[in-house]
LOBAVEX-326726 format. One record per residue: residue number from 1; x, y, z of N, C-alpha, C in turn. Coordinates in nm, 3 decimals, padded with zeros to 5 digits. Each point is the difference from the previous one (the first is absolute). Layout:
residues N
> num	nu	nv	nw	cau	cav	caw	cu	cv	cw
> NUM	X	Y	Z	X	Y	Z	X	Y	Z
...
This chain:
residues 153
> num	nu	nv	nw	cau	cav	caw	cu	cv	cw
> 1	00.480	00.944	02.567	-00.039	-00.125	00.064	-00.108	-00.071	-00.081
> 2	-00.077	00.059	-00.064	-00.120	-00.054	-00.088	00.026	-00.043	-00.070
> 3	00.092	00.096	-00.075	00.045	-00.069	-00.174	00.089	-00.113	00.080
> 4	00.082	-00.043	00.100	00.069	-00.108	00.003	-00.077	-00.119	-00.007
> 5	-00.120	00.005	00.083	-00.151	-00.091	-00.017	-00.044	-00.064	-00.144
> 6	00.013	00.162	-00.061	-00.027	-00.045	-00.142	00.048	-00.072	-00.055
> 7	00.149	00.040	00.027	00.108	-00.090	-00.103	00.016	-00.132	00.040
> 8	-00.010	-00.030	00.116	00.015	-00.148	00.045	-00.156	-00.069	-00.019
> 9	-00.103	00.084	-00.037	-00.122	-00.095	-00.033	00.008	00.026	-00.171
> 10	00.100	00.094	-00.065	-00.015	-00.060	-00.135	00.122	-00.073	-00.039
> 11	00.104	-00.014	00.089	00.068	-00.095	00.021	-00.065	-00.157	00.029
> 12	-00.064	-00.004	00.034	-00.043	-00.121	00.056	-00.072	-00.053	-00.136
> 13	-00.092	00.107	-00.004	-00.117	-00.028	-00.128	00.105	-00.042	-00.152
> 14	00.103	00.015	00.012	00.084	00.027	-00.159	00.059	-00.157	00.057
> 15	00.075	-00.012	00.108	00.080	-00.137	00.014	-00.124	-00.113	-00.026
> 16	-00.103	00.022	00.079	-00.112	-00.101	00.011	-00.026	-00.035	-00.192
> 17	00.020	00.128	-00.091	-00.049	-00.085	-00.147	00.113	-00.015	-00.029
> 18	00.148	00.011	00.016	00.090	-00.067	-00.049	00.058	00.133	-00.039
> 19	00.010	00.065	00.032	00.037	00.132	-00.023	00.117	00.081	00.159
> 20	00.141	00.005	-00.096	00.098	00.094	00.140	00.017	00.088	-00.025
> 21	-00.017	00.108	00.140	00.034	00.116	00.012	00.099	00.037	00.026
> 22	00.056	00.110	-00.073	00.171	00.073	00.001	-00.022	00.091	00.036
> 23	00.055	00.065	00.100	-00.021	00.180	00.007	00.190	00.058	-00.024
> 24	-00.020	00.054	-00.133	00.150	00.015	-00.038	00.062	00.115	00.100
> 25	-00.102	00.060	00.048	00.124	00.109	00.096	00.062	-00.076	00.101
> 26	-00.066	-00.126	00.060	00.107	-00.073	00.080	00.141	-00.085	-00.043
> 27	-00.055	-00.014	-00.111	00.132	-00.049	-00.086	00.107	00.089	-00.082
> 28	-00.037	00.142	00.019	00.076	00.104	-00.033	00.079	00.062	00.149
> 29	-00.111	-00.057	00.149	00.090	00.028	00.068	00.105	-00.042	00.088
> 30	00.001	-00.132	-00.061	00.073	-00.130	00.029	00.123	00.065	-00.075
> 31	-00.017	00.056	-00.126	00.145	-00.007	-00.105	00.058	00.125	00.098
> 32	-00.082	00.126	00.055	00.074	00.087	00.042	00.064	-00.071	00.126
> 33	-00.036	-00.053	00.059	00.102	-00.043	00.101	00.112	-00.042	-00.057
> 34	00.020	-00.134	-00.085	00.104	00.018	-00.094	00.125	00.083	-00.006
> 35	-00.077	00.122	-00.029	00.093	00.099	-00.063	00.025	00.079	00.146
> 36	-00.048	-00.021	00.091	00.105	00.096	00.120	00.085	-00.091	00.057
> 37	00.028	-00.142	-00.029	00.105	-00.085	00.030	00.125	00.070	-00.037
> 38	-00.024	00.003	-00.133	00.080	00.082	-00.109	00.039	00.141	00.024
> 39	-00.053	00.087	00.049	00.046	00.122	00.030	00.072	00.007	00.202
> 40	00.039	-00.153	00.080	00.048	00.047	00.094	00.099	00.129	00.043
> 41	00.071	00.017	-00.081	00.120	00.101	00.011	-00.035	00.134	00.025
> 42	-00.145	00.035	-00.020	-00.086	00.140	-00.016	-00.041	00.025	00.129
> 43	00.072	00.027	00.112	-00.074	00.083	00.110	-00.116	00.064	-00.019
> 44	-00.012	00.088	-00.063	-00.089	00.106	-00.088	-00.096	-00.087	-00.031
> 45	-00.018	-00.089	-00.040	-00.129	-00.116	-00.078	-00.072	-00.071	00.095
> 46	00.080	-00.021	00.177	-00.066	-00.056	00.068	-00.122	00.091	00.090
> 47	00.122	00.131	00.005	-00.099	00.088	00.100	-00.109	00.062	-00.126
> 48	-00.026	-00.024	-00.116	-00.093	-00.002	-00.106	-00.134	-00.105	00.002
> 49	00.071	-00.103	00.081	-00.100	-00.108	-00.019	-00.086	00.065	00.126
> 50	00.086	00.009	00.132	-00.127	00.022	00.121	-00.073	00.102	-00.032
> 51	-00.002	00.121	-00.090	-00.067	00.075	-00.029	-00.111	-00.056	-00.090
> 52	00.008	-00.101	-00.106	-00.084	-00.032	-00.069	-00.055	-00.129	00.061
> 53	00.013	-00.019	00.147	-00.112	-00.049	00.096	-00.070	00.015	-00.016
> 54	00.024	00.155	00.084	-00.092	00.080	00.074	-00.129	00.052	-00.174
> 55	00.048	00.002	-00.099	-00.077	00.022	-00.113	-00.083	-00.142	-00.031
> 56	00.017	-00.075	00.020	-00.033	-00.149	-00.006	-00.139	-00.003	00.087
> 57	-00.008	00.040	00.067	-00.107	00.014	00.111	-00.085	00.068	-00.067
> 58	00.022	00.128	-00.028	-00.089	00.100	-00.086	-00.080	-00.082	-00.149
> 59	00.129	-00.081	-00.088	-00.011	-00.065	-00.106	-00.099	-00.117	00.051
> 60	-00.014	-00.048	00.088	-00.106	-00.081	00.045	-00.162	00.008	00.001
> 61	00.025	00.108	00.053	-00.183	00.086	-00.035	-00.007	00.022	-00.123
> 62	00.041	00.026	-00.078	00.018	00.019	-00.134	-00.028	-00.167	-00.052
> 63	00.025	-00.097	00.007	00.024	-00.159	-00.039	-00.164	-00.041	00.022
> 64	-00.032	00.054	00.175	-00.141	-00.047	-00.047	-00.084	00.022	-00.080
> 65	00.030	00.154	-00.063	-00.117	00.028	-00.106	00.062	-00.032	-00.145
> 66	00.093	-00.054	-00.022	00.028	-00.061	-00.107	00.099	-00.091	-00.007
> 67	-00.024	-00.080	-00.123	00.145	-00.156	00.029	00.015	00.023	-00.217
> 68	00.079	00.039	00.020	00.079	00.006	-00.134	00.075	-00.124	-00.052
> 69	-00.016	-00.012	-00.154	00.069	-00.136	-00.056	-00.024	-00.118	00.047
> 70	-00.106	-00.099	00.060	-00.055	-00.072	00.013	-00.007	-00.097	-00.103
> 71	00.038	-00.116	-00.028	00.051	-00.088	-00.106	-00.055	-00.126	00.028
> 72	-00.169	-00.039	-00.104	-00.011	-00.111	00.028	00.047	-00.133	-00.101
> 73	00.020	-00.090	00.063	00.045	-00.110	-00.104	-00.100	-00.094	00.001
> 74	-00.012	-00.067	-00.118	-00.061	-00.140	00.043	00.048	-00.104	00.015
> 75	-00.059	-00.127	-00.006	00.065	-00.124	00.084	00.120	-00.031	-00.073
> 76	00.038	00.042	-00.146	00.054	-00.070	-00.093	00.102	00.111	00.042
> 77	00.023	00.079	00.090	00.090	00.164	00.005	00.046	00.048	-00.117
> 78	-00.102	00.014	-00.058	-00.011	00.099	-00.108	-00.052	00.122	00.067
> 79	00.049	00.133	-00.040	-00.082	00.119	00.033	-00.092	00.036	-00.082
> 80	-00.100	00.019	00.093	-00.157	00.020	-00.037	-00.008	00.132	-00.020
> 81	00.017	00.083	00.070	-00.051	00.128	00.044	00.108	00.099	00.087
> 82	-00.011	00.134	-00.059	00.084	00.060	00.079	-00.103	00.116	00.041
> 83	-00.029	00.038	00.106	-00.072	00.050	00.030	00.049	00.141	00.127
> 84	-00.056	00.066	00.032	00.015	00.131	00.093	-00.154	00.032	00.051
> 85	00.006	-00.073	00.154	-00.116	00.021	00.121	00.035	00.153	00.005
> 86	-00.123	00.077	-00.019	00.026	00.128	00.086	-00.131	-00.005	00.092
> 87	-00.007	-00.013	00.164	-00.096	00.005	00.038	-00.081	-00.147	-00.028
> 88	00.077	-00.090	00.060	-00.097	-00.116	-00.063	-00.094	-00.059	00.144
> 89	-00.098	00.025	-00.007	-00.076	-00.064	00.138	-00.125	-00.074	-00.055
> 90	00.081	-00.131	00.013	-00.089	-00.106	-00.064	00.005	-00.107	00.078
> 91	-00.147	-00.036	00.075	00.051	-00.116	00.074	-00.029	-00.151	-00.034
> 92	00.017	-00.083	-00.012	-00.005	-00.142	-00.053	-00.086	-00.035	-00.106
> 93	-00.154	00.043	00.105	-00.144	-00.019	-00.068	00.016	00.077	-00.126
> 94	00.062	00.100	00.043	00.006	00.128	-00.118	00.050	-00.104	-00.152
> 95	00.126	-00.011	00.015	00.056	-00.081	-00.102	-00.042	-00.118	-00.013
> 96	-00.056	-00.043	00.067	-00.101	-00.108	-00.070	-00.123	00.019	-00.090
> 97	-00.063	00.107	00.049	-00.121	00.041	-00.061	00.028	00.041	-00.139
> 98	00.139	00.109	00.056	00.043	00.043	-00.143	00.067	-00.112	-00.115
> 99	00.089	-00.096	-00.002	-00.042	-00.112	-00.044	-00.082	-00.067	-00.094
> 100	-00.122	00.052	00.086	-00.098	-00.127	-00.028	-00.100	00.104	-00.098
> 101	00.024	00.123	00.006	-00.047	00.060	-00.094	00.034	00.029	-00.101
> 102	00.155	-00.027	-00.026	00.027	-00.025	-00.124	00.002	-00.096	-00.075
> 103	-00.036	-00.139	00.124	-00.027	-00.119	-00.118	-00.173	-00.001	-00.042
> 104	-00.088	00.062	00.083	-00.080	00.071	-00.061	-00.021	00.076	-00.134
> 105	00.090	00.074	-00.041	-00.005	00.096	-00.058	00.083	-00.037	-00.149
> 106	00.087	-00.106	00.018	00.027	-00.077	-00.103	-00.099	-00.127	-00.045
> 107	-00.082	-00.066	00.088	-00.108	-00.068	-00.064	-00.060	00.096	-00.078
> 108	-00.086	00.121	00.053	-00.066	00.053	-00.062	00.028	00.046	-00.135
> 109	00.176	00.006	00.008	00.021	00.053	-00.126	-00.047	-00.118	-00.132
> 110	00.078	-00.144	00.091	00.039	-00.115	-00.103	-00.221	-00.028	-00.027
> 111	-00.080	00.052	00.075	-00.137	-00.056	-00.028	-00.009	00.085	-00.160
> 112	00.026	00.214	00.032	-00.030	-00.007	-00.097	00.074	00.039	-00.115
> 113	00.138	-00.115	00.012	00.050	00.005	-00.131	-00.060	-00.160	-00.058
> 114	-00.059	-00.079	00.085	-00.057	-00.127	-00.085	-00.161	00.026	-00.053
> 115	-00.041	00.111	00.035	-00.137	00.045	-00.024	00.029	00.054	-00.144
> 116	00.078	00.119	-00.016	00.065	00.071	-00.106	00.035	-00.099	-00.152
> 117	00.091	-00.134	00.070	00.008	-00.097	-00.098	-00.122	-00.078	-00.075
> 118	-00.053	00.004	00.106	-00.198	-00.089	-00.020	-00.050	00.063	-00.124
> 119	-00.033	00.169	00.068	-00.021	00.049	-00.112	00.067	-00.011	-00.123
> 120	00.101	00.045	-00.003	00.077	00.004	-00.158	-00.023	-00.118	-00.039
> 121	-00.025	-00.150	00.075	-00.020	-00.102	-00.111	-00.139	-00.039	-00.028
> 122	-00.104	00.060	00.110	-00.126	00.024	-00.006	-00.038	00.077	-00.210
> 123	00.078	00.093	-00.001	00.024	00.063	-00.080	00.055	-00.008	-00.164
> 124	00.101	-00.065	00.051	00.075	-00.102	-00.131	-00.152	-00.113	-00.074
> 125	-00.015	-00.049	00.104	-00.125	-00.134	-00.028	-00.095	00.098	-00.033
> 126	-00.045	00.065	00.038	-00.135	00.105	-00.083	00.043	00.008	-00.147
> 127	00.122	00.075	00.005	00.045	00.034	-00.149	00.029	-00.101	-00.100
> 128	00.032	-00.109	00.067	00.072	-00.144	-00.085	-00.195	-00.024	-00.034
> 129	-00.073	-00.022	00.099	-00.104	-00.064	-00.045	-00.073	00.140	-00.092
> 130	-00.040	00.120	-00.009	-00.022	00.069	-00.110	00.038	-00.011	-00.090
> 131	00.153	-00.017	00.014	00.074	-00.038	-00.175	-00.068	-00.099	-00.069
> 132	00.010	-00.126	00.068	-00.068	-00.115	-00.030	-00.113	00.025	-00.074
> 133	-00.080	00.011	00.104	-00.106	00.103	-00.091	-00.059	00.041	-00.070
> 134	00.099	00.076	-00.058	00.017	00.100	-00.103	-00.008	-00.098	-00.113
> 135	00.132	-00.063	00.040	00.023	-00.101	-00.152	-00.098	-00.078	-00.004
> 136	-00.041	-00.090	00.070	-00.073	-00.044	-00.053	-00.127	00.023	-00.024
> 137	-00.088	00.132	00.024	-00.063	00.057	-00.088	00.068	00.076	-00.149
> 138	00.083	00.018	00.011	00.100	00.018	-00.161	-00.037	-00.105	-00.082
> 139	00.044	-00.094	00.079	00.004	-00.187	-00.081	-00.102	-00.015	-00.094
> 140	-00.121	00.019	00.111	-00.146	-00.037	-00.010	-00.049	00.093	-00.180
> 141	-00.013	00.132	00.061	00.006	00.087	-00.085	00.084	-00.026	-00.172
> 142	00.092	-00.030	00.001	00.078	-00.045	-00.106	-00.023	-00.108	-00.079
> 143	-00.024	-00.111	00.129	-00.086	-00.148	-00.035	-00.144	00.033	-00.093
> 144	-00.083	00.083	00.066	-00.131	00.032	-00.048	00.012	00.106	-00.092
> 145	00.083	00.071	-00.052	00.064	00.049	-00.137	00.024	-00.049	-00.101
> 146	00.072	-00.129	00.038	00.078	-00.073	-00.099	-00.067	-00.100	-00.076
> 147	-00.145	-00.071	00.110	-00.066	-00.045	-00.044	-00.125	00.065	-00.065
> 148	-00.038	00.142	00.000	-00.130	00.065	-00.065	00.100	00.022	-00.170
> 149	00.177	00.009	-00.005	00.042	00.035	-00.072	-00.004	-00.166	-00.108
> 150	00.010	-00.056	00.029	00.008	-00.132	-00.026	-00.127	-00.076	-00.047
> 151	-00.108	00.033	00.057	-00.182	-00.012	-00.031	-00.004	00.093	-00.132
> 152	00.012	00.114	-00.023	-00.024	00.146	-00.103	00.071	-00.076	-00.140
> 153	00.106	-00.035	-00.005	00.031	-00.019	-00.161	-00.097	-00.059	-00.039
């Protein structure tokens, strides 16, 4: 009963950003109906089914603590994500928070990969202006060579 809570508040939370929820075992059990159209002639297959009722019930308690193959798309229905809830008890706030901590957690990244860049050109400009520098104390040096060489004859 909880996880159904769940799923319809992360249902809600996924439609609300543009985001639909698939739960493929219902669409796997749509096809089995299908296929017992197809097997009428089987006495044997029907008194099979009321037995796998009565297992259906059991398979139920089992459903709340997990929802298998869960397929989200985004708006464009492209598939995003294929994913497997085991135990998912998350309620709205939950996935919001969680969310919001990963756009958290990607600023932080993008702060310090522009910090990282700062430096390296912080860095470059140190070295460009040492070079500089350099030469032109070379220059200087060469200049005041050329002219003590130039005074001497």
């Amino acid at each position: 009963m909880f996880l159904r809570h769940t799923m319809d508040a992360l249902s809600s939370f996924l439609t609300k950003n543009n985001w639909l929820l698939v739960d493929d075992d219902e669409s796997n059990d749509n096809n089995d109906d299908n296929d017992d159209d197809d097997d009428d002639n089987d006495d044997d297959d029907d008194d099979d089914d009321d037995d796998d009722d009565d297992d259906d019930d059991d398979d139920d308690d089992d459903d709340d603590n997990n929802v298998e193959n869960v397929l989200f798309f985004n708006a464009e229905g492209k598939v995003h994500q294929i994913l497997n809830f085991y135990f998912l008890f998350l309620t709205h706030d939950e996935l919001c928070d969680e969310r919001i901590d990963v756009e958290e957690e990607e600023e932080e990244a993008k702060k310090k990969e522009r910090k990282k860049k700062k430096k390296k050109k912080k860095k470059k400009k140190k070295k460009k202006k040492k070079k500089k520098k350099k030469k032109k104390k070379e220059k200087k040096k060469k200049k005041k060579k050329n002219s003590l060489l130039a005074i001497k004859p």
